[in-house]
C-alpha positions, -999 to 999 in steps of 0.1 A, spaced: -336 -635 -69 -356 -661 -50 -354 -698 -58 -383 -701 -33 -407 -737 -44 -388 -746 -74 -372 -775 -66 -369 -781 -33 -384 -767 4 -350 -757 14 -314 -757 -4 -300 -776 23 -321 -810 12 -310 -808 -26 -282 -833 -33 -259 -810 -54 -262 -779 -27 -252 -804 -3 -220 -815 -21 -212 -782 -26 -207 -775 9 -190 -804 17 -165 -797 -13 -160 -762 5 -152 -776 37 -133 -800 24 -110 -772 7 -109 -753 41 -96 -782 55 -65 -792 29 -62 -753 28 -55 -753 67 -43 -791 73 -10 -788 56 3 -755 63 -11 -740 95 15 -763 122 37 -740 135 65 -766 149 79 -741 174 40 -744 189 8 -738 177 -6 -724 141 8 -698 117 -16 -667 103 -17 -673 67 -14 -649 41 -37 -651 13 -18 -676 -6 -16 -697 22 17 -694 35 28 -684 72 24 -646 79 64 -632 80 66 -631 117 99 -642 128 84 -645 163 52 -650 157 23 -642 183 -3 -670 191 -36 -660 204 -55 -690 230 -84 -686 207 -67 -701 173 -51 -730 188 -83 -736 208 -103 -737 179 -82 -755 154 -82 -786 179 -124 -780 177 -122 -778 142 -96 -811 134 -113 -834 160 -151 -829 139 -129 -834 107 -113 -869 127 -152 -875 139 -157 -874 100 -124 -897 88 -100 -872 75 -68 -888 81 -42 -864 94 -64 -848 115 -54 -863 147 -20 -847 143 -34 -815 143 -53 -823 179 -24 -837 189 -4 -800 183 -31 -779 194 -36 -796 227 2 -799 236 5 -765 231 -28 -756 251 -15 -776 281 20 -770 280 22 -734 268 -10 -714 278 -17 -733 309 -4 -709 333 12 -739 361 17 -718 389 -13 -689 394 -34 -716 371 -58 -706 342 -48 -699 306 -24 -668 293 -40 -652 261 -9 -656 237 22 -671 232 57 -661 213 86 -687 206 100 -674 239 68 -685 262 40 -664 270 32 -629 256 4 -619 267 -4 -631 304 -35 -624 313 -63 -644 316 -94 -633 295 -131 -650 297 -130 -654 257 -97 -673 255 -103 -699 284 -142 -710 269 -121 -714 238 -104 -738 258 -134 -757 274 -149 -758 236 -114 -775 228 -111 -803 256 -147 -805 249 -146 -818 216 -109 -835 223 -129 -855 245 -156 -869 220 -122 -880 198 -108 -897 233 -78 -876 229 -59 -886 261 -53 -846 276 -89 -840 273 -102 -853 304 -77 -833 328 -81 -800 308 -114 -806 309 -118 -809 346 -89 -784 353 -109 -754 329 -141 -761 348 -125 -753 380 -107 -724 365 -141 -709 353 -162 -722 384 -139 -706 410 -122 -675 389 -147 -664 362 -184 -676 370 -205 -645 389 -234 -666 403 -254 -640 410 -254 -623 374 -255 -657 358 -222 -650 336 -184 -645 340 -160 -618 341 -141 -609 317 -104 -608 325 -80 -610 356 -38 -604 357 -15 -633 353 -22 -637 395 -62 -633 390 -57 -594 402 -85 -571 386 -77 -553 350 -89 -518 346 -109 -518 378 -124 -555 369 -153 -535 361 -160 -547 323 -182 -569 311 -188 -585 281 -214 -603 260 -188 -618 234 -171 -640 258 -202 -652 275 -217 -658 243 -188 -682 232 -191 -696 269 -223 -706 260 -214 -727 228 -186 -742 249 -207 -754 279 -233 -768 253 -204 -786 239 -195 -796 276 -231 -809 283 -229 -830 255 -196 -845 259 -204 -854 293 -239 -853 305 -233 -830 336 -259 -811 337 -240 -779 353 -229 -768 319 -261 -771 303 -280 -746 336 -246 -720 330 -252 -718 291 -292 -711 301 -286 -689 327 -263 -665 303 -286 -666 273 -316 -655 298 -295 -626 309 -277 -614 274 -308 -622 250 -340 -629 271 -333 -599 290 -306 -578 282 -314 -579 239 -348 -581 245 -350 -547 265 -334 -530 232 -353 -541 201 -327 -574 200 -301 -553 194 -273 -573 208 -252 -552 233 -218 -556 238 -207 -540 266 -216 -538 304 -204 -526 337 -203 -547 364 -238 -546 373 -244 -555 332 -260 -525 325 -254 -514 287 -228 -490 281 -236 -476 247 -204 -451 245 -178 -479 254 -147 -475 231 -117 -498 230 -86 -495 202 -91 -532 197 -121 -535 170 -112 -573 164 -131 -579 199 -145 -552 213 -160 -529 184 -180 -503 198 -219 -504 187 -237 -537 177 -226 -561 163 -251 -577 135 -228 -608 138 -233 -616 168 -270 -614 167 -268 -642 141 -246 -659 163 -264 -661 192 -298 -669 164 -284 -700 161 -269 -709 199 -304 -698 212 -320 -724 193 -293 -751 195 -300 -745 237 -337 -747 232 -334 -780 217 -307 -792 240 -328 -781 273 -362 -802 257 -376 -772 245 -386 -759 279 -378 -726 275 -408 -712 254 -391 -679 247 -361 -690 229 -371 -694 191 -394 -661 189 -359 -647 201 -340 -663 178 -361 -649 152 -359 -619 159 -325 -616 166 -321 -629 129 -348 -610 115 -333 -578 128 -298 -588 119 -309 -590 83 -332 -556 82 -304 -536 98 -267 -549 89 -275 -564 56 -262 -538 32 -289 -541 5 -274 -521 -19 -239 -538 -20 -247 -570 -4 -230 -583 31 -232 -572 69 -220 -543 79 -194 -553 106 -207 -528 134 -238 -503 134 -241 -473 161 -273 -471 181 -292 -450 156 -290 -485 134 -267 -464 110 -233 -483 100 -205 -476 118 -179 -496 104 -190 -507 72 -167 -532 60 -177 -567 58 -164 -595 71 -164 -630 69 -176 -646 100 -208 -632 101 -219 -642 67 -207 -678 85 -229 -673 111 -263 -659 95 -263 -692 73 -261 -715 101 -286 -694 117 -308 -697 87 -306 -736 92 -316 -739 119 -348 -717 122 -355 -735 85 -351 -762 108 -373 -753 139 -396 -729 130 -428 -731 111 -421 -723 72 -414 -685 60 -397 -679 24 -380 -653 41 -355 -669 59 -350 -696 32 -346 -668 7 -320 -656 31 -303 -688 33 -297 -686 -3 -288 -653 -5 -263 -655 18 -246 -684 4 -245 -668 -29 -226 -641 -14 -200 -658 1 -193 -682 -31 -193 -651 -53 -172 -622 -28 -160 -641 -1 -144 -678 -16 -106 -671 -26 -112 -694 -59 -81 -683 -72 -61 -694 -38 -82 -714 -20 -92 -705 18 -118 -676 25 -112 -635 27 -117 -626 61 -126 -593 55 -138 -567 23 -141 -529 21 -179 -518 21 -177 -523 -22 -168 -560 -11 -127 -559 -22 -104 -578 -3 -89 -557 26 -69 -563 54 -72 -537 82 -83 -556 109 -71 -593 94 -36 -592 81 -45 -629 62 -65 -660 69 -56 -673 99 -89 -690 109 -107 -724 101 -136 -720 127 -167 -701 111 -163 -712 76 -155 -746 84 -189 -746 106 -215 -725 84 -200 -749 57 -210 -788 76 -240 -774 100 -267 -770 74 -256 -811 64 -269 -821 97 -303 -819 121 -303 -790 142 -301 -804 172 -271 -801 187 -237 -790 181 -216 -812 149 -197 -832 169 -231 -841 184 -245 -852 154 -215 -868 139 -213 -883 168 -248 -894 160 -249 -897 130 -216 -923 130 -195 -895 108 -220 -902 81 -230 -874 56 -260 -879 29 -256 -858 3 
């Protein structure tokens, strides 16, 4: 149903809605906080009770650590005590595990015996610029050098200047992987929230022009020559390669991804505002990258996102997860927050959020379900538990501040202060 001019404009000024998402990310946070430290080096998968996956050698992707340090330094900008020894763990192990010393850059995973997985992928390393980005607004004292040494690494290894995006991934010694002819939008895309982080942790303007120049070529030009269908994947000229296939549906699913649509909703707008609103064709994209999100991978009879559609806009795989439910509500926020009134995406707002309390919540053992079949049961075919903080903790604080900027931003701001 729609709540639409009952009480309020939007949910996200009412008093008890706020509360209520600050209670949820509050519960991510103890669910995470006191479990998640892997002492042999970065941070256990959890199982759905919350205990570390039974792994005696566990695998560490670049991503989790990276993101758990983004995740504890907004929770330290916000006075959680304990947080800062979860920064401290995650950017240890970032500098003194993944950082590969002699061919330089950052290996994907880690094992108890050193690295796993030595290659050097475009996703993991802007994982690692968001993470020294935010370190840096917490004055953690590693920040400044990783900082400095992951711009290099992307300036001189990854950036292609004359495509205005990176590669995607080199050997352990920078040598090409399959041909180095791939290219992909989801690493750029999560470039892009990491250089806006960047820009604002440090007011060189360099990140801010890379984050533009990608979200001209992936959405202005690249989405917006197919409907604002998000393409994934590209050749090396980024033309679209509708029949790519790769075994690993965690990051490269074949199709489009409704997900990232609502993903990059939200980062086009967050850039907009960032760049002064110069660029006038950024929030008609960002609504209809959201709008078509919602008309295609919203299953309407069931409720949720499909996880992948094929080309005919038919689902492909039609389980749902949780991360793009995380990523259509802060999207909803912030075009509630920039664009000229319409129910619709308030009505969406709500919806959304009434879907994850009711399907995706674990109110019996606290965290979130990462992923549920197409009837919206718990599953676990693609995530063996709950190993991530990132989207939920995000959807859950975003819609408690302005849209103008990234949270540490405006906590930053804001001086940590929440009115609910």
């Amino acid at each position: 149903m729609s709540d639409t001019g009952q009480t309020s404009k939007f949910w996200s000024d009412l008093t008890y809605h706020r509360r209520w998402l600050l209670d949820q990310a509050e519960s991510l946070m103890d669910f995470f906080q006191y479990r998640a430290i892997n002492p042999k080096g970065g941070f256990y998968d959890l199982d759905d009770e919350g205990r570390p996956l039974p792994n005696a050698n566990a695998i560490r992707g670049i991503h989790a650590s990276a993101r758990m340090v983004h995740c504890y330094s907004i929770a330290y900008m916000l006075g959680r005590p304990g947080a800062g020894d979860l920064i401290d763990h995650g950017m240890n192990f970032l500098w003194n595990g993944h950082r590969d010393q002699k061919n330089g850059g950052y290996v994907w995973s880690m094992n108890d015996d050193g690295p796993a997985d030595t290659n050097k992928q475009g996703y993991g390393h802007a994982f690692v610029l968001l993470a020294a980005s935010s370190a840096k607004v917490v004055g953690h004292p590693l920040a400044d050098k990783m900082l400095a040494d992951i711009t290099e690494v992307l300036e001189t290894r990854f950036w292609e200047k004359q495509h205005g995006a990176i590669a995607e991934e080199f050997t352990a010694n920078w040598g090409p992987i399959d041909g180095g002819t791939y290219r992909g939008q989801n690493s750029n895309m999560h470039l892009t929230e990491a250089l806006m982080a960047a820009y604002e942790a440090t007011g060189e303007q360099h990140y801010l022009d890379k984050a533009e120049a990608i979200a001209d070529l992936i959405i202005r030009r690249l989405a917006g020559a197919t409907g604002f269908r998000v393409g994934e994947h590209f050749d090396t000229n980024w033309n679209l390669n509708k029949d790519y296939y790769h075994p690993d549906e965690m990051f490269r699913p074949a199709g489009t991804t409704p997900g990232h649509a609502l993903e990059w909703a939200r980062l086009t707008l967050q850039l907009w505002a960032l760049g002064d609103k110069k660029h006038a064709w950024m929030p008609d994209a960002a609504k209809n990258l959201f709008v078509q999100a919602m008309s295609l991978g919203w299953d309407k009879q069931k409720g949720g996102f499909f996880y992948t559609l094929d080309w005919d806009n038919k689902p492909a795989k039609p389980n749902k997860l949780w991360w793009p439910m995380c990523e259509a509500a802060g999207a909803a926020h912030f075009i509630n927050q920039h664009l000229p009134h319409d129910p619709f995406f308030e009505d969406s707002y709500r919806l959304i959020w009434s879907t994850i309390a009711n399907r995706f919540i674990d109110h019996k053992n606290g965290g979130w379900h990462e992923e549920l079949t197409e009837d919206l049961v718990p599953a676990h075919t693609l995530f063996p538990g709950k190993g991530d903080i990132y989207h939920a903790f995000q959807a859950c604080l975003i819609p408690l501040y302005p849209a103008d900027g990234s949270l540490t931003k405006m906590i930053g701001e804001t001086s940590g202060g929440i009115s609910v």
